[in-house]
N, C-alpha and C positions, 0 to 999 in steps of 0.2 A: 454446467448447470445453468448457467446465467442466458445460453443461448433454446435454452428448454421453451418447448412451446406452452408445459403445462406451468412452469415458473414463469414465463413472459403472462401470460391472461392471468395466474394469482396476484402477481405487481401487480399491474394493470386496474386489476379489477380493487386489487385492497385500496390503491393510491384514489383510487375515484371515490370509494366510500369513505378513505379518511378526510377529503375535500369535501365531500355532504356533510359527514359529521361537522369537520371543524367548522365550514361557514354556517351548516346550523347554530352552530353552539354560539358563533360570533353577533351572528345577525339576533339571536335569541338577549344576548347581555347585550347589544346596543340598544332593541327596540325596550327590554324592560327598565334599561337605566334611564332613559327618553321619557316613559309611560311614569317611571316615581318620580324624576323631579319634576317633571310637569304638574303632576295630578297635587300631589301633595304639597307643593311649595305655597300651595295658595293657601291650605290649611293649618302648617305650622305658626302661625302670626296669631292664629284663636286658640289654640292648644295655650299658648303664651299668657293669654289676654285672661282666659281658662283659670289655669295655674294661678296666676295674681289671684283673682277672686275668693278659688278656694282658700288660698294662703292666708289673703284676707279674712278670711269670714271665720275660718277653722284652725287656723294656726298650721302648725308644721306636722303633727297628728294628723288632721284632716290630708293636707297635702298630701302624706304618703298614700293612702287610703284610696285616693281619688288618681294618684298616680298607681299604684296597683291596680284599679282596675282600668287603667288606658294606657299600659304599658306597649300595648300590640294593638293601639289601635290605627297605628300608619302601617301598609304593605311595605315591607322589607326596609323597615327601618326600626331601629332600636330607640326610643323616648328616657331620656335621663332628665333630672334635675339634680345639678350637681352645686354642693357646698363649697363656701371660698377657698378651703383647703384640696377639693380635689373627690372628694367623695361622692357615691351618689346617694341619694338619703333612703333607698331602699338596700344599701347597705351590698347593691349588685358591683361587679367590676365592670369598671368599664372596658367595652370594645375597642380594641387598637384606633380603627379611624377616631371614636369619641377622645380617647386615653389623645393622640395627638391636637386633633382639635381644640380640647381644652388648655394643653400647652403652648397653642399659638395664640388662643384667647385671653389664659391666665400673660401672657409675654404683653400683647395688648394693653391690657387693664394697669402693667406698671409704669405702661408710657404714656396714659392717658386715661383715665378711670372715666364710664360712661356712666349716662344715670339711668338707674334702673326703673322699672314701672314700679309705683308707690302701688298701693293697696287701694281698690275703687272704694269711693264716699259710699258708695250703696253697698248695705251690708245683709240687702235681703237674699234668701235663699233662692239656687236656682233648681227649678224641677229639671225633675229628666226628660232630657227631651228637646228642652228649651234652648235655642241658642245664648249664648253669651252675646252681654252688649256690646258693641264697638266700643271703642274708647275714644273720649271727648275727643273734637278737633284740636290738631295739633299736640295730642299726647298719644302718639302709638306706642306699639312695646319697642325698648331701647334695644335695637339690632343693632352687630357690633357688624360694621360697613364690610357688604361682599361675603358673612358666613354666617349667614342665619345664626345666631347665638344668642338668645332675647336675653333679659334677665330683671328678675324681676327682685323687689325688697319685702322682707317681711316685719312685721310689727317691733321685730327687736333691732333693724337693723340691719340684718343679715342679708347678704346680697347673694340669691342664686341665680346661676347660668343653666338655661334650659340648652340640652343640646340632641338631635338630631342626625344621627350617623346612621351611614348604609350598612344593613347585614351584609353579610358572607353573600351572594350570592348564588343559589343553586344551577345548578349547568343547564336542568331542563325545568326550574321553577317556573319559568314564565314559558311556558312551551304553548299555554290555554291564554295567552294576553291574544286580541283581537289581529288578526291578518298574519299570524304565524306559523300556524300550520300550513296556510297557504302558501306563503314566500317559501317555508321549507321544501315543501314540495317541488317547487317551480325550480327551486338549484337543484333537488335532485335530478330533476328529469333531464334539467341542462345538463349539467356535468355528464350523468349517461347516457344522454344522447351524444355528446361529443365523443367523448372516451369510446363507447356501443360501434358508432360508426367508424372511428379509426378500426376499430378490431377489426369489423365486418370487413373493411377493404384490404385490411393486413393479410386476413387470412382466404377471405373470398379469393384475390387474385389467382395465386399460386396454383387453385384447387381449380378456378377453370380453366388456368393451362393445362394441367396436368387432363383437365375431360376432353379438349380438342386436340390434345398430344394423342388419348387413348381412341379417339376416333380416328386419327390419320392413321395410328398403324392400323385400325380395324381394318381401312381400306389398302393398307401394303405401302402407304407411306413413311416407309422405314427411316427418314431424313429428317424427319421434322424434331426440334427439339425445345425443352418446356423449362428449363432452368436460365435462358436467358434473361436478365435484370435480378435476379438473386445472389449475386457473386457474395454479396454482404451478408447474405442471411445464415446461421448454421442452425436454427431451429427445423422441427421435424418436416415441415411442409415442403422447405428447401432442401434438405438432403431426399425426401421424396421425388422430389423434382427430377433431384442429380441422379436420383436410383432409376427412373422411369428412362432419362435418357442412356444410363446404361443398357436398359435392357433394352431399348430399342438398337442398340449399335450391337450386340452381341445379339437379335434378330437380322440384322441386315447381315451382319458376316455369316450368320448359321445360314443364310438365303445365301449369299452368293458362295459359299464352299458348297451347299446343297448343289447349285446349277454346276461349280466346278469339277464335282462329282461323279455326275453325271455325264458331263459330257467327255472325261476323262477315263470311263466305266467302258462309253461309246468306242473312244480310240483304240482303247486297249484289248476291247471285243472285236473288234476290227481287222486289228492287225492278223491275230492268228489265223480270220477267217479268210482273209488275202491269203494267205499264205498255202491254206487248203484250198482253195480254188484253183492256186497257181498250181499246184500238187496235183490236183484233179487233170486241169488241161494237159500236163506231162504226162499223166497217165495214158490219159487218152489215143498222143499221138504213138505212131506205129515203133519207131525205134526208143521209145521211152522205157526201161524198166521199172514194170506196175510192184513190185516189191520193195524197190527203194523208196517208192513215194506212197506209198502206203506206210511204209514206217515213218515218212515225214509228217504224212496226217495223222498217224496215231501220235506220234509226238505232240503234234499242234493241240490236238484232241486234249490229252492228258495235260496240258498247260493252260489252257480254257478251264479245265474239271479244278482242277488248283486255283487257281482267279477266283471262279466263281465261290468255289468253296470259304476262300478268304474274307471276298466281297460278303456273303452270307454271315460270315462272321465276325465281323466288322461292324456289320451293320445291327445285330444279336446285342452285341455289349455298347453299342450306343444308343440302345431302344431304351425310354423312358420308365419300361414296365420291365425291367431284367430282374431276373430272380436266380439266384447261385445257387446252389448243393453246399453250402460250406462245410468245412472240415478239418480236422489238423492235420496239415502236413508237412514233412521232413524238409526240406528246403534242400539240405545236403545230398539226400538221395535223389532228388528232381537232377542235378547240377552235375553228378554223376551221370545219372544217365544220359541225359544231353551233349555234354561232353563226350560221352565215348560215340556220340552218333554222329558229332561235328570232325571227331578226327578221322572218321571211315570216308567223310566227305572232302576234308584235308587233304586225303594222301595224294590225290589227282595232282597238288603244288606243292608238296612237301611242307604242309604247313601242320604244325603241331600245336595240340589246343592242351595247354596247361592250368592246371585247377591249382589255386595256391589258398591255405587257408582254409580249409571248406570247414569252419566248428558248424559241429550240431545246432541247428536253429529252428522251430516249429514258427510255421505262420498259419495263420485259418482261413481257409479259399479254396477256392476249386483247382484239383489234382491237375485236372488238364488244360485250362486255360493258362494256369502260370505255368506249367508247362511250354505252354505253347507262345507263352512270351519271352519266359528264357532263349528258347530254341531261337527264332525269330530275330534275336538281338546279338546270338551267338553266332549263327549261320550267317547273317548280315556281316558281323569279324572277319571270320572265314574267308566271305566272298572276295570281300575289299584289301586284304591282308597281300602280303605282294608275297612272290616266290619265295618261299624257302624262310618267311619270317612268321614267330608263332605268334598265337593269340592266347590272352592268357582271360583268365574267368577268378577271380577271389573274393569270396565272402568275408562280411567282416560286424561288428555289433557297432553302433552309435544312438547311445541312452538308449531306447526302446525297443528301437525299429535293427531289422536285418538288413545288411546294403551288401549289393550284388554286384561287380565293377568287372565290367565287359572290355579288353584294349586291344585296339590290334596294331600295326605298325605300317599303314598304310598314308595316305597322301593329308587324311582330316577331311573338315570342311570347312569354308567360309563361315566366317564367325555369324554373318546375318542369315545363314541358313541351320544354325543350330538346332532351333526350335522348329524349325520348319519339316524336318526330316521324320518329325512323326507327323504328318499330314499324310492322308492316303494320298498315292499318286506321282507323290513331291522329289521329281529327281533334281540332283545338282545339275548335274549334266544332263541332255534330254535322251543320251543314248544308253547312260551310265547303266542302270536298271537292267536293260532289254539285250544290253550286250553279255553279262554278265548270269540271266535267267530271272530275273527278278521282277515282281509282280509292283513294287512298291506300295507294300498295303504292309509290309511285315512287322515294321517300326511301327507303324499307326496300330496296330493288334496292341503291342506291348504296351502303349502309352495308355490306350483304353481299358487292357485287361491290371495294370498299376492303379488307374484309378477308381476303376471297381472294387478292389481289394485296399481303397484307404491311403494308398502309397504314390509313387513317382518316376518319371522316367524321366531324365534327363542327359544331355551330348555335352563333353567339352576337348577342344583340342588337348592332347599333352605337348609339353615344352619340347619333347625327345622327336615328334613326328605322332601321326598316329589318331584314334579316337577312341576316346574313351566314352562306356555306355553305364550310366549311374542307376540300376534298379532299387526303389528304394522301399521297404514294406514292413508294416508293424508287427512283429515280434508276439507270437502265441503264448502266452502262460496257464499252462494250467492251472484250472478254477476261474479264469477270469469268463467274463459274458462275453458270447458270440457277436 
């Protein structure tokens, strides 16, 4: 998951929005903490001067009254006047920063009691509207040094501490303060410009090698390859890559087995027609007998007709657009038959074809192609099987599938030609084939008509001497889908 291209751009993409957010939200509480104690600091000192007057003029009645209605008259600050006990005289609790504040101010006042602003001489009323007057040179309000905390005395005495503490702060309260939307903006578009661009080139690369990858092969540049610099990557674009140069190497081999083919189709065409030439000219001369070499060309003839017919079908079930007849059928009774056709052909080397095992097994495919791979991988036994040693044929079940085990007791093969021996064509030896009648196309039949039908063909030497032929195909039950 982690190597996902659609989890790599969800990270990607979340992690850039939670950096807009978060330095919105940061830049948003630095610029409005900036914006209140600038603005306001210069007004707390008359709120003060304020406070005294009314107290003065109205007593502690007025005071609340007057404090009630300018409770919210600073931006994101809470307005208390609070009693030498700790209360505030509108009876509200105080807000933690206030609630501490006053306990570093109340710590203050028993190591050094400040003087408070007395009550001004003038005890006219102020309209609304009207500013408050300064207070005479050299009597401002008693600020307790470095925390704004005024305080002022009332008629009886009584010393209150006017204090000034920050609200709670809202995440996007200040979102409308001057130049904010702007700055937000401007880290947006950074951040995903940054972030935007890495992607673009994360993912751009990959996608135009993979287009100049798919143009060389358009032009048969089968060699070129598009996953070079991604060894690190296992997201989709990189195993893309890795897929694209598979298919180009499984293009280049299907081109040169094609040319192999062919020009192995050519030799093999060739030979027989050497042969009837050569047959021809005998005929020709005066002491030659035209009946013996007449049966040499029809021989030739009818080995050509077999080739081609092979060739034809060969090439049938490795066509792109192949369509079966499917059906159920017996396995057991193919295996019989077969069998008794490979021991008619046996008797010539005293080689006897024993059937071991045959249980009843239904598989679904076509009667005569697996036919005709049986026969192919059995006759193949036969051929190779030395004087007087049998070849045995045994069916057997493993989980699903039917397996069909071909041995005979002949010489094997080199272990690096195991797989190679169902390629059309592909002798061990170069004469092995040709001495023996053999088209080498028989094993390549079986391997193609295995994999038409779902299943497998596979060679493995035995320990004893010998080759074993593993046919392997899935297992028909009735009611199941075709």
């Amino acid at each position: 998951m982690m190597h996902s291209l659609f989890f790599r751009i969800f990270i990607l993409f979340w992690f850039a929005m939670a950096l807009i957010v978060g330095g919105s939200i940061a830049l948003t509480v630095a610029v409005a903490s900036r914006e209140n104690d600038s603005g306001d600091a210069e007004r707390r000192p008359e709120r003060a001067v304020r406070a005294s007057q009314v107290l003065g003029a109205g007593g502690i009645a007025e005071l609340r009254r007057w404090l009630e209605a300018n409770k919210d008259s600073i931006a994101q600050r809470d307005f208390f006047i609070v009693t030498p006990d700790g209360n505030d005289i509108l009876g509200r609790r105080l807000s933690e920063p206030a609630r501490h504040r006053w306990e570093f101010i109340r710590h203050g006042l028993e190591t050094g009691l400040p003087q408070p602003l007395p009550p001004p001489h003038d005890d006219h009323e102020l309209r609304d509207g009207q500013h408050p007057p300064r207070p005479p040179q050299g009597r401002p309000p008693n600020l307790w040094p470095g925390h704004a905390a005024p305080q002022i005395l009332g008629p009886d005495g009584t010393i209150y501490t006017i204090l000034f503490s920050p609200r709670r702060p809202g995440l996007f309260g200040a979102l409308a303060l001057p130049g904010i939307p702007i700055a937000v903006l401007t880290l947006a578009l950074l951040v995903s410009a940054l972030v935007s661009g890495w992607l673009a080139r994360h993912f751009s690369a990959p996608i135009r090698k993979i287009q100049e990858g798919a143009r060389s092969v358009a032009s048969e540049q089968l060699d070129v390859r598009v996953s070079a610099g991604l060894d690190g990557r296992r997201d989709e674009l990189a195993v893309l890559a890795r897929d694209f140069d598979e298919m180009a190497d499984k293009l280049r081999t299907t081109r040169k087995a094609r040319t192999q083919l062919l020009r192995d189709i050519s030799h093999e065409l060739r030979s027989p027609l050497a042969r009837m030439r050569m047959a021809v000219g005998l005929a020709r001369q005066s002491a030659a007998d035209p009946s013996r070499q007449l049966d040499r060309m029809e021989m030739e003839i009818e080995r050509l007709d077999s080739m081609i017919s092979q060739i034809l079908k060969l090439a049938h079930l490795q066509g792109s657009d192949l369509q079966l007849a499917r059906e159920p059928v017996e396995i057991g009774d193919i295996i019989e038959e077969v069998a008794a056709d490979a021991r008619f052909e046996g008797t010539q080397k005293n080689c006897a074809v024993r059937v071991l095992g045959a249980p009843r097994a239904a598989v679904f495919g076509h009667p005569e192609l697996l036919r005709s791979a049986i026969e192919n991988a059995l006759r193949n036994a036969v051929r190779y099987s030395p004087e007087g040693a049998p070849v045995e044929i045994e069916t057997t079940h493993e989980d699903a599938d039917v397996v069909i085990s071909i041995r005979d007791q002949g010489s094997g093969v080199p272990e690096n030609d195991l797989t190679k021996i169902f390629e059309p064509f592909y002798r061990v030896a170069e004469s092995r084939d040709r001495d023996t009648g053999g088209e080498g196309i028989g094993l390549a039949i079986t391997e193609q008509v295995m994999r038409a039908h779902a299943g497998s063909a596979r060679a493995r030497n035995l320990r004893g001497g010998g080759l074993e032929v593993v046919l392997r195909l899935p297992q028909h039950r009735p009611g199941s889908a075709a």
